[in-house]
ROTI-883782 format. One record per residue (C-alpha): residue in three letters; x, y, z; residue number from 0. Coordinates in steps of 0.05 Angstrom, whole numbers, plus 32768, in hexadecimal, padded with zeros to 4 digits. Layout:
BEGIN
r, px, py, pz, k
ALA, X, Y, Z, NUM
...
// end
This chain:
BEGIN
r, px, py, pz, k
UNK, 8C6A, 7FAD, 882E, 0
UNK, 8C57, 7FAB, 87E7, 1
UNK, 8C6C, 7FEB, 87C0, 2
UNK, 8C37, 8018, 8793, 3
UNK, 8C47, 802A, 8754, 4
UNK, 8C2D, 8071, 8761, 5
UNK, 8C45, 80A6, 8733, 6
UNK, 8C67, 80E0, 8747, 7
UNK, 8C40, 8117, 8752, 8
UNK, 8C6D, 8160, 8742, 9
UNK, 8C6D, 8189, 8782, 10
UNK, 8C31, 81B9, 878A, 11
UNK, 8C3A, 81FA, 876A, 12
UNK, 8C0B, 822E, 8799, 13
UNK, 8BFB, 8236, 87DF, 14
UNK, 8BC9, 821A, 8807, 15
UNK, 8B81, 823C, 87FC, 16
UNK, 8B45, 8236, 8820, 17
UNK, 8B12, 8202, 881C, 18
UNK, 8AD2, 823D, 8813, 19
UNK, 8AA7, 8200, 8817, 20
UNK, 8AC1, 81DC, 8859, 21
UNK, 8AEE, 821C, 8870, 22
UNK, 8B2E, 81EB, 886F, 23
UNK, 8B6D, 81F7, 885D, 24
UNK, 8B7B, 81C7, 881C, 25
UNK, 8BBA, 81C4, 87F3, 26
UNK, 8BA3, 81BC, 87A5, 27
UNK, 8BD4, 819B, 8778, 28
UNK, 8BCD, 81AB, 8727, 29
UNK, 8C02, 817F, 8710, 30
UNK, 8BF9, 8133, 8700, 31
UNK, 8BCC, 80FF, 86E7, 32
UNK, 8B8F, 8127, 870B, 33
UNK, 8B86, 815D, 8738, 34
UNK, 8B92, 814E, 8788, 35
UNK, 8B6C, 8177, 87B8, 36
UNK, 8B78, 815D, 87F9, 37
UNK, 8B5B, 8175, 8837, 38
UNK, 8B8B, 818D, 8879, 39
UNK, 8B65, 8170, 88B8, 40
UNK, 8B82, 8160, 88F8, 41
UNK, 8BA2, 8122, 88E6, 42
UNK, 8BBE, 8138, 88B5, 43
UNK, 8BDB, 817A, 88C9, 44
UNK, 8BFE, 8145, 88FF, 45
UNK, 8C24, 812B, 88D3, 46
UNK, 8C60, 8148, 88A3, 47
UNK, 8C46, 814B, 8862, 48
UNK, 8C6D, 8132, 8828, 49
UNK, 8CA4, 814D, 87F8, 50
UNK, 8C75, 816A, 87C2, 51
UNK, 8C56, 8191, 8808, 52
UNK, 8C8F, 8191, 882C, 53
UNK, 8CD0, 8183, 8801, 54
UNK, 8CF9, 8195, 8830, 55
UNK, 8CED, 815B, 8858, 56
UNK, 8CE7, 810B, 8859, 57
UNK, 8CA8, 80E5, 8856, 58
UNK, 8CA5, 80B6, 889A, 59
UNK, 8C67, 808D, 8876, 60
UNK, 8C82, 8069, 883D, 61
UNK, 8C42, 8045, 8839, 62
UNK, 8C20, 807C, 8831, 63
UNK, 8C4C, 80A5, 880A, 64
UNK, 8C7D, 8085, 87DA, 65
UNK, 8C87, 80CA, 87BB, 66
UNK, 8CC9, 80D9, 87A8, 67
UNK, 8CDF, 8126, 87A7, 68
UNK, 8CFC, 813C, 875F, 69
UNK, 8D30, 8161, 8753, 70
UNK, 8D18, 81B0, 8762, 71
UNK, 8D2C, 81DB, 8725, 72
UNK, 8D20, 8221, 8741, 73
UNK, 8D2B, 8241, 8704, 74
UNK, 8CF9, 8227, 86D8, 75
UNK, 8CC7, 8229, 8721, 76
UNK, 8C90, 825E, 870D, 77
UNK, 8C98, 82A0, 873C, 78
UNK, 8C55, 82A2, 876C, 79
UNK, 8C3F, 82EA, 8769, 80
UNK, 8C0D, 82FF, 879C, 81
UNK, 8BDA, 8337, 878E, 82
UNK, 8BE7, 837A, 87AB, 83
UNK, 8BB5, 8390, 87D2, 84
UNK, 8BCF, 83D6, 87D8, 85
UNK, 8BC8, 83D5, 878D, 86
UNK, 8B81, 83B7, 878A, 87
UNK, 8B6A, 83EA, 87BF, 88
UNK, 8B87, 8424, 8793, 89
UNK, 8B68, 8411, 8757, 90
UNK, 8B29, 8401, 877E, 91
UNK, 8B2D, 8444, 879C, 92
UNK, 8B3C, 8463, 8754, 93
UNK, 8B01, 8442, 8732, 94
UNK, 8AD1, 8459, 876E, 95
UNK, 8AEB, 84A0, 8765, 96
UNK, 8AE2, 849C, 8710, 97
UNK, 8A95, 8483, 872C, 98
UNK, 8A93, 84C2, 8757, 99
UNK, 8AA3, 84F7, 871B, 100
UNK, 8A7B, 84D6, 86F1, 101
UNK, 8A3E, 84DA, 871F, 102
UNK, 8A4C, 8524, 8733, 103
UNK, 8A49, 8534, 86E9, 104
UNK, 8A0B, 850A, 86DF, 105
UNK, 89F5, 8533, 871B, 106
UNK, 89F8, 857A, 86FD, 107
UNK, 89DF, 8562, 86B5, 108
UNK, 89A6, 8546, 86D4, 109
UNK, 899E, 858B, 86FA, 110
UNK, 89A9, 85B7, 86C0, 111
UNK, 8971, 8595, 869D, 112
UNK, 8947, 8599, 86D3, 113
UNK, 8961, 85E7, 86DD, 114
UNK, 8953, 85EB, 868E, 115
UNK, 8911, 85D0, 8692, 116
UNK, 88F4, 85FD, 86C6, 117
UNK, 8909, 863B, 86A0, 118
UNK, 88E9, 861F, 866E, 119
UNK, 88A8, 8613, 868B, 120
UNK, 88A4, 8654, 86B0, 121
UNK, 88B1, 867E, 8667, 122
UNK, 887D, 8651, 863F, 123
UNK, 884D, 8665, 8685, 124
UNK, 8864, 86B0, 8685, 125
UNK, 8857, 86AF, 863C, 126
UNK, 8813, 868F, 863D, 127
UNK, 87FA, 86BC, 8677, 128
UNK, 880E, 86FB, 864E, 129
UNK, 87EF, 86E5, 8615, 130
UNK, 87A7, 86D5, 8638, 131
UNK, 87B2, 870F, 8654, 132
UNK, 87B8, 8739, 861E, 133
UNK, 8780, 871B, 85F4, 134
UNK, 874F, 8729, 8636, 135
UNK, 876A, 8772, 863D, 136
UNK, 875D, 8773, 85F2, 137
UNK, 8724, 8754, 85FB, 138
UNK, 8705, 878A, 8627, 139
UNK, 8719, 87C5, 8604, 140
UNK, 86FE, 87B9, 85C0, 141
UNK, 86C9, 8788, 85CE, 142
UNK, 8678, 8792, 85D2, 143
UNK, 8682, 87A8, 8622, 144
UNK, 8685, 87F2, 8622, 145
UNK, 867C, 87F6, 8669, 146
UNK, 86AC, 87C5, 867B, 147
UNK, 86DD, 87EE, 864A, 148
UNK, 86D3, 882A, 866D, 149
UNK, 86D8, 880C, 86B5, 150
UNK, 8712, 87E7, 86B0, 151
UNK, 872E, 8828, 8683, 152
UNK, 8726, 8856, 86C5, 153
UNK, 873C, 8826, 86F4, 154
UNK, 8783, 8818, 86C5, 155
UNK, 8788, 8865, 86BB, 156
UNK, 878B, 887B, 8709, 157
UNK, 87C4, 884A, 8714, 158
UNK, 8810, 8869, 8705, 159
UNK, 8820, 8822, 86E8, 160
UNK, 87E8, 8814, 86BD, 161
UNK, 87CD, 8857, 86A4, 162
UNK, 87E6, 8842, 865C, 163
UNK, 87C3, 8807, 864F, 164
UNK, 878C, 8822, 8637, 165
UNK, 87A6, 884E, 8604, 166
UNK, 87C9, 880D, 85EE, 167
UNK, 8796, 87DF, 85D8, 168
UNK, 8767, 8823, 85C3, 169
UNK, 8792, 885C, 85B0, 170
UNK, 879D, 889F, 85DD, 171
UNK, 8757, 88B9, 85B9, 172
UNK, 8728, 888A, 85D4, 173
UNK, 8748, 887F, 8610, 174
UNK, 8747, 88D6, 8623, 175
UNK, 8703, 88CA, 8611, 176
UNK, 86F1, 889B, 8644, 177
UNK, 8713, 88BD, 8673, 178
UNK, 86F2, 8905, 866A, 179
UNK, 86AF, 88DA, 867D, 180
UNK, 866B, 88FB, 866B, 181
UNK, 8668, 894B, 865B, 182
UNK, 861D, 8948, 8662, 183
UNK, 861E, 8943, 86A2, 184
UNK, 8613, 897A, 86D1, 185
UNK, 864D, 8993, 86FB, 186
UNK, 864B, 89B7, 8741, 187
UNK, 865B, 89F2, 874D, 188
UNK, 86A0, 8A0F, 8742, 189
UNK, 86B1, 8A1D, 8787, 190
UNK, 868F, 8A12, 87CB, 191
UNK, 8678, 8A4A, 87FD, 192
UNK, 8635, 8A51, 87F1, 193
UNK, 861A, 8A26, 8837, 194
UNK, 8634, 8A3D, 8874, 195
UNK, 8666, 8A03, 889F, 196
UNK, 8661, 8A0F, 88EB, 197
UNK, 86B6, 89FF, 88EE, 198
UNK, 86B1, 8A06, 8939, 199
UNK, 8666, 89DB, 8937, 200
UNK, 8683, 899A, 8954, 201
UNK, 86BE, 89AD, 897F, 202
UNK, 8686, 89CF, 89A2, 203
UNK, 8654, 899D, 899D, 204
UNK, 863F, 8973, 89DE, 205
UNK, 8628, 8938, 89B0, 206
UNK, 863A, 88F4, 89CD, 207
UNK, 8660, 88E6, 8983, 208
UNK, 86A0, 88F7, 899C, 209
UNK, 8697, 88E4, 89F2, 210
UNK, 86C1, 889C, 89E3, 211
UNK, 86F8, 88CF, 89B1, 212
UNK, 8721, 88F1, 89E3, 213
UNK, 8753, 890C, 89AA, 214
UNK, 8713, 8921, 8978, 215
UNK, 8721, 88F0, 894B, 216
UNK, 86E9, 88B3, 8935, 217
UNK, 86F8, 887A, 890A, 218
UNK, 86CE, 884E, 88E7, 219
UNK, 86C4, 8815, 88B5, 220
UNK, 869D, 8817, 887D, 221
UNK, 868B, 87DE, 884D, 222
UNK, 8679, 87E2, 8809, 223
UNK, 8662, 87B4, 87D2, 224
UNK, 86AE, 87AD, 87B8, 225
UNK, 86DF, 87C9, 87E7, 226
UNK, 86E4, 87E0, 883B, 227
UNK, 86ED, 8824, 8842, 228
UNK, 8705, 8846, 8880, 229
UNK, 86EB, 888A, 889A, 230
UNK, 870C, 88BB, 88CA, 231
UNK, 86E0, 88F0, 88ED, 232
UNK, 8709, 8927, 8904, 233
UNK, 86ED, 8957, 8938, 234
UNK, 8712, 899A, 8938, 235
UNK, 8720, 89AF, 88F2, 236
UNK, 8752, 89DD, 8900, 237
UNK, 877D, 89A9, 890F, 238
UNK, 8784, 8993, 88CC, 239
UNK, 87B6, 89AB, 88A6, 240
UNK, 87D7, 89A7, 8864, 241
UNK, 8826, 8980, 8871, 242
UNK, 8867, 8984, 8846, 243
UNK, 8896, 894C, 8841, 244
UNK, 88CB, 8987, 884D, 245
UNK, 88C5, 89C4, 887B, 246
UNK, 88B3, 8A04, 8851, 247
UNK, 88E6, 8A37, 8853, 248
UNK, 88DD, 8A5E, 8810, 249
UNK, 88E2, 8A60, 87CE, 250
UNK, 88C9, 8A0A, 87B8, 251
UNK, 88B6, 89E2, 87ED, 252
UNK, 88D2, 89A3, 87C1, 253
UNK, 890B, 898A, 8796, 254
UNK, 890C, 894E, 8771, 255
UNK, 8951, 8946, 8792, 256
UNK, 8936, 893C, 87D3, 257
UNK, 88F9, 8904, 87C4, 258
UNK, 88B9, 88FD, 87E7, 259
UNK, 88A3, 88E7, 883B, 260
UNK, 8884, 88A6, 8842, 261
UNK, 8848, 88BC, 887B, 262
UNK, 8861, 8891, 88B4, 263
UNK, 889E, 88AD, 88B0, 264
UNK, 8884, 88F1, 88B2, 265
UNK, 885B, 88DF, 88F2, 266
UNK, 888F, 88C2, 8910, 267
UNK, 88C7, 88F7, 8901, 268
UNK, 88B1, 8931, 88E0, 269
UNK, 886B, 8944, 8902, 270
UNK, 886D, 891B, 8940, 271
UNK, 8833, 8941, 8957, 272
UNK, 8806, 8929, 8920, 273
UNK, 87D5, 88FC, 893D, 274
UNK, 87B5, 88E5, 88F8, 275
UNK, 87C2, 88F0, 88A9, 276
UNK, 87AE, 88DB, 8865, 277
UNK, 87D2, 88E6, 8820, 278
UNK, 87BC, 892D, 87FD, 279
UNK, 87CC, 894D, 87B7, 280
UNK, 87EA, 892F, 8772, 281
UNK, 8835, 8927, 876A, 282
UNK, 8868, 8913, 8735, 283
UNK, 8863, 88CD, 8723, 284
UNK, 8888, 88B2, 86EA, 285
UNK, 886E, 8861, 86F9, 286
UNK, 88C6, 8851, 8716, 287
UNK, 88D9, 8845, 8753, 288
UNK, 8903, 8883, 874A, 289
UNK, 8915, 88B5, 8786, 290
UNK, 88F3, 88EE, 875E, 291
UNK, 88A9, 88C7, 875C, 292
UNK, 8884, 88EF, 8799, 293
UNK, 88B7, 892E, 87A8, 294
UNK, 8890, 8962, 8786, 295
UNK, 8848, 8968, 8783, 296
UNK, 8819, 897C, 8745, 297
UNK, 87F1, 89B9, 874B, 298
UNK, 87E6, 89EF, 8777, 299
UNK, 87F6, 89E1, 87C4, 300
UNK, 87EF, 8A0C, 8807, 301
UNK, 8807, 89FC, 8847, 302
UNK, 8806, 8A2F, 8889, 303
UNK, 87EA, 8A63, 8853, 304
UNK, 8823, 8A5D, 8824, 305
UNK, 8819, 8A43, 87DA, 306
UNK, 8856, 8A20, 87EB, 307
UNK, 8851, 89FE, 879F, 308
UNK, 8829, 8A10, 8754, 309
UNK, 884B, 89EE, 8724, 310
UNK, 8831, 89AD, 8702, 311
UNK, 87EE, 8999, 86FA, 312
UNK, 87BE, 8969, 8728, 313
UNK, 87A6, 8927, 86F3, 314
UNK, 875C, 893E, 8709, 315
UNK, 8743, 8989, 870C, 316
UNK, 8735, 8993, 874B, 317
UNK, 8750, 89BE, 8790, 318
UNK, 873A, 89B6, 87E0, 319
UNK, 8758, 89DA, 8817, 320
UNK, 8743, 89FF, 8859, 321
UNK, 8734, 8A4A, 885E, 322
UNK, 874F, 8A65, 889D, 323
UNK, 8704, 8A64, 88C1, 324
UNK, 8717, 8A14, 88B9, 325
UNK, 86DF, 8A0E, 8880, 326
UNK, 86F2, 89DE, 8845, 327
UNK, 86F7, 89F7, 8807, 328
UNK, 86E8, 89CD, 87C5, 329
UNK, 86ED, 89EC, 8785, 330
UNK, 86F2, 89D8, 8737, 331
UNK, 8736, 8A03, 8736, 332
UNK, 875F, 8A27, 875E, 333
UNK, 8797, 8A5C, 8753, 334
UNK, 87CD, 8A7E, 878C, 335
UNK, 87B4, 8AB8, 8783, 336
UNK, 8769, 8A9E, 878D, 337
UNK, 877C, 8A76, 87BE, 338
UNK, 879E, 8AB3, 87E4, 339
UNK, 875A, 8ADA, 87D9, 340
UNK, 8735, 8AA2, 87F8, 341
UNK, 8760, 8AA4, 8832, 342
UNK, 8773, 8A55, 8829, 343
UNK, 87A6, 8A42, 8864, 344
UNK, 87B0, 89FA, 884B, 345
UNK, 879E, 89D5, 8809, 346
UNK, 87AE, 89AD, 87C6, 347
UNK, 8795, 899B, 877E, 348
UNK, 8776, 895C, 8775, 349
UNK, 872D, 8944, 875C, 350
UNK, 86FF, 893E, 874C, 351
UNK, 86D2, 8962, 8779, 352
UNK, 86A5, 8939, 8798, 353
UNK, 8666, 8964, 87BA, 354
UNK, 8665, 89B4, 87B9, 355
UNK, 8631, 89D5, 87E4, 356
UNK, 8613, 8990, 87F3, 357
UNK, 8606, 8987, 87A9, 358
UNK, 8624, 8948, 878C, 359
UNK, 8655, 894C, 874F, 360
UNK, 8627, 8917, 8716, 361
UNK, 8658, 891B, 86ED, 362
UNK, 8690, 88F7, 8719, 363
UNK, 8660, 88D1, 8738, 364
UNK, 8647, 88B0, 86F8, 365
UNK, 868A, 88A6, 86DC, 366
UNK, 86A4, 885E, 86DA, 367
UNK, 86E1, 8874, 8702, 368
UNK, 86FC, 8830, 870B, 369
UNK, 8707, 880E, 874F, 370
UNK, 8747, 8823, 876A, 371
UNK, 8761, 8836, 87B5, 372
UNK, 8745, 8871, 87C7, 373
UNK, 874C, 88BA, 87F9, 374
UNK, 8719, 88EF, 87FB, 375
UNK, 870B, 8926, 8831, 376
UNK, 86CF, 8951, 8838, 377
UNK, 86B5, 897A, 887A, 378
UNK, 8667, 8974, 8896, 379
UNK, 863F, 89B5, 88A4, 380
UNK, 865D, 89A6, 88F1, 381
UNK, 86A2, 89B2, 88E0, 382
UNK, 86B2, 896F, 88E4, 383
UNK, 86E7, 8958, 88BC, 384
UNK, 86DC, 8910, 888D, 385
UNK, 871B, 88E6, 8871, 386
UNK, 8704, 88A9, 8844, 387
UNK, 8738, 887B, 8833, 388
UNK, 871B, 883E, 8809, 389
UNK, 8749, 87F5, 8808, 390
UNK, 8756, 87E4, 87BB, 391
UNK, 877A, 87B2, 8796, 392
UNK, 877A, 877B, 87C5, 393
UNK, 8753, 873B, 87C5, 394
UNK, 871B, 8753, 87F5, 395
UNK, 8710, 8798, 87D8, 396
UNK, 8725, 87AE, 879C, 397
UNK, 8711, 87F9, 87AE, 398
UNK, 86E1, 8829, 8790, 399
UNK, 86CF, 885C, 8762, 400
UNK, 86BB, 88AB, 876D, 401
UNK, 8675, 8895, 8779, 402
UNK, 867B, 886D, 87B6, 403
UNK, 86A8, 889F, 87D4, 404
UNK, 866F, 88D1, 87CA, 405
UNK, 8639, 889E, 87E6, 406
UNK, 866A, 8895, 8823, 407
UNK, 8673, 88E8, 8829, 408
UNK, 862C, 88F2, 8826, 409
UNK, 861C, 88BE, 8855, 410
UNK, 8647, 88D9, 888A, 411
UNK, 8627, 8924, 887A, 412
UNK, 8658, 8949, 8852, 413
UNK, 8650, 8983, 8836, 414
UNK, 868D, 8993, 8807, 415
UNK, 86BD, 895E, 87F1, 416
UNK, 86F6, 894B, 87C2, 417
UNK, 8717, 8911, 87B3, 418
UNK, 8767, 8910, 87BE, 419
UNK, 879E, 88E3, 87A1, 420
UNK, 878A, 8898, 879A, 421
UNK, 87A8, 8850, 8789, 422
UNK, 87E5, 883C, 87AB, 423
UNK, 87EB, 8884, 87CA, 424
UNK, 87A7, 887D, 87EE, 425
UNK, 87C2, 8874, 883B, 426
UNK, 879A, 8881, 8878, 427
UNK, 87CA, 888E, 88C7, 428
UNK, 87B2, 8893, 8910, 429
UNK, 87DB, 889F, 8944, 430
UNK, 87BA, 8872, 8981, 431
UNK, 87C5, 888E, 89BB, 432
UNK, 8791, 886C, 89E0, 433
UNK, 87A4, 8826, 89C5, 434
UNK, 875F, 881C, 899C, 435
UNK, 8796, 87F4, 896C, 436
UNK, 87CE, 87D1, 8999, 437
UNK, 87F9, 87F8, 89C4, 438
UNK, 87F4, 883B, 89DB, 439
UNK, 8819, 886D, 89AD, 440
UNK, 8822, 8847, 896E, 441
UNK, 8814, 885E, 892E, 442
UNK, 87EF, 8833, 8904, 443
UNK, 87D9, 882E, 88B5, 444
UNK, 878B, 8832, 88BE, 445
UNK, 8784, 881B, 8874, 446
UNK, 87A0, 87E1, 884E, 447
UNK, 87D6, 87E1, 881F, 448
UNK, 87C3, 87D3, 87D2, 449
UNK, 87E1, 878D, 87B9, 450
UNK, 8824, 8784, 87B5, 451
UNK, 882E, 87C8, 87DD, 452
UNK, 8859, 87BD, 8821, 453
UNK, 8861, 8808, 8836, 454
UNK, 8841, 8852, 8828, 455
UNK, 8857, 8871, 87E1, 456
UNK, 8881, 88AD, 87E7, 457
UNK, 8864, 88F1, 87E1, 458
UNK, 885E, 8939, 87F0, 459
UNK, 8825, 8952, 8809, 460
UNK, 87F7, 8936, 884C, 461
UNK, 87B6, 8948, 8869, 462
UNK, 87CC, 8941, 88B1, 463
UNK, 87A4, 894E, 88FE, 464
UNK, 87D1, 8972, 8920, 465
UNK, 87A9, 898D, 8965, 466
UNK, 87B2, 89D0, 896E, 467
UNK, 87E2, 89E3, 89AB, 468
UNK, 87AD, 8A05, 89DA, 469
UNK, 8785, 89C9, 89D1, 470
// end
């Protein structure tokens, strides 16, 4: 056999690696004239490979092989380090929780922008709405519109909230100027008296008005070119009386300590006998949320025959109460001792009046009173009592002014009238015992609440039915 001159080829200095290509297991060798990659099949892998695979044993194929193994110098061998996995996954696991912080604070500066923004936006719209509104408010006060000024002047001024507004943009002059209305215009008379009410006239009558009313009490709708209004017909007016939020025992009925009843709760705990109510007189009202708006009234009141109250003064001249012959009374003013005269059992200041003696008052009913939530009583020749509430401030009626109230009293026959407390106070109650409303026993709000409103105000004083006990 003829030799090779084949050099000789150092051993190889790395492990076997995978073929990615083929997926076969190849030993590469770096050393020598040019790199050897040979592949590992089954023939091969038969075989022992030679020294620079195997040094530690012979080649059996000289032919093949005439490699002859060098002299191993371990020292000067390089050291084969392996990667540590454990090491890789920690720094893996270190660089994927760096990504993590990093995102979480990318995360909330991205959100406080967004947080930033917003606030932003809803100043610059708080801001503009302000301003339009100020320039339209403006706008209407001191423009060429008188009547518009004066309208939307009494509707601001009957509102706790808003009464200012008008003095604002005009000055307190102008604005008391608007609000005194016309003095040309002729006023009833002071007091009522002069035409003769039948108190007993329909408790007696046999008129099929009240054969579906078992508990004398009729309610209707009414609706008006700007607002619903809701009308209680009350048969027996000696049933209606004149209710404290607190028992009278002597001395003040009220303390500002104590705070006013909302109605239902009255009905419910107070006078559970009641079977209907409305709000009644004026009361302290400083435009808070405090527990002192609605525990006293303002102005003259009598309950059971007692002027239970006289300090204060009612916003509007005005007084209405029952005699004890069950008559209304209306009048421009009203004083205890007057009212003790008179023989008034139950009553309160408020106005203005509305009809005296079946005359009609011009000068409230030609005053731009505003549209606001409104309460009114008045009595028909009959006896017959009439409660008005009117819906305000809300998107399908946004209430009305002293002269619908008198077109509605008139309508329904009254005789004398007077409007009571109005806006947020106005708040109409019927106990259904016959379930005309839902269930049997309930007491239910007859009116609607004014917008934004989700209960009745606080207050002192109620017009209540209350049926007397032999009946």
């Amino acid at each position: 056999m003829t030799e090779k001159n084949i050099p000789i080829v150092p051993e190889a200095d790395f492990p076997p690696q995978e073929d990615i290509l083929n997926n076969e297991p190849v030993f590469h060798i770096p050393h020598g004239p040019a790199n050897i990659d040979i592949p590992m099949d089954d023939s091969t892998q038969s075989k022992e490979l030679p020294h620079f695979f195997a040094p530690e044993e012979a080649v059996e194929d000289p032919d093949l092989f005439l490699f002859q193994q060098p002299e191993r110098n371990t020292a000067t061998m390089p050291e084969l380090v392996l990667p540590n996995h454990d090491d890789t996954s920690a720094s893996e696991n270190t660089r994927v929780k760096g990504k993590r912080r990093r995102s979480r604070r990318d995360i909330r500066v991205i959100v406080n922008r967004w947080v930033l923004r917003v606030v932003l936006v809803l100043l610059v719209t708080v801001s503009l709405v302000i301003g339009a509104a100020y320039v339209l408010l403006d706008s209407i006060f001191n423009g060429p519109y008188p009547a518009a000024c004066e309208k939307l002047t009494m509707s601001l001024a009957k509102s706790s909230g808003t009464w200012w507004i008008p003095a604002f943009f005009m000055g307190e002059e102008r604005a008391a100027q608007i609000m005194a209305g016309d003095e040309t215009l002729v006023e009833p008379p002071e007091i009522s008296g002069k035409v003769e009410i039948d108190s007993s006239g329909a408790l007696n009558s046999d008129s099929d008005e009240w054969k579906n009313y078992p508990d004398g009490i009729r309610i209707e709708t009414y609706q008006g070119e700007t607002y619903t209004a809701h009308i209680m017909i009350v048969r027996d007016p000696s049933s209606v009386k004149l209710v404290t939020s607190y028992p009278y025992s002597g001395g003040d009925a009220f303390s500002t300590s104590l705070g006013g009843q909302r109605i239902t709760h009255m009905m419910e705990i107070h006078v559970p006998e009641a079977i209907a109510g409305i709000n009644a007189g004026a009361f302290y009202d400083n435009g808070t949320s405090d527990l002192i708006v609605g525990s006293v009234p303002q102005g003259l009141v009598i309950s059971n025959g007692e002027a239970v109250w006289q300090k204060g003064t009612a916003p509007f001249e005005g007084f209405v109460g029952f005699n004890d012959n069950h008559q209304l009374v209306v009048a421009s003013s009203m004083t205890a001792a007057r009212a003790k005269e008179l023989k008034i059992r139950d009553g309160c200041e408020f106005g203005p009046v509305l009809i005296v003696d079946g005359v009609v008052n011009e000068k409230a009913y030609n005053n731009e009173s505003g549209f606001n939530p409104r309460t009114a009583i008045g009595q028909r020749a009959d006896g017959a009592v009439i409660m008005v509430c009117i819906d305000g401030r809300q998107m399908g009626s946004i209430g009305g002014n002293f002269a619908d109230i008198i077109d509605i009293m008139v309508e329904y026959g009254a005789v004398n009238a007077c409007n009571l407390d109005g806006g947020s106070s106005s708040v109409m109650m019927y106990r259904d015992q016959y379930g005309r409303y839902g269930d049997a026993g309930n007491v239910v709000m007859i009116n609607s609440y004014s917008l934004l409103q989700e209960q009745p105000r606080r207050m002192p004083t109620f017009f209540m039915v209350i049926p007397n006990s032999e009946g």
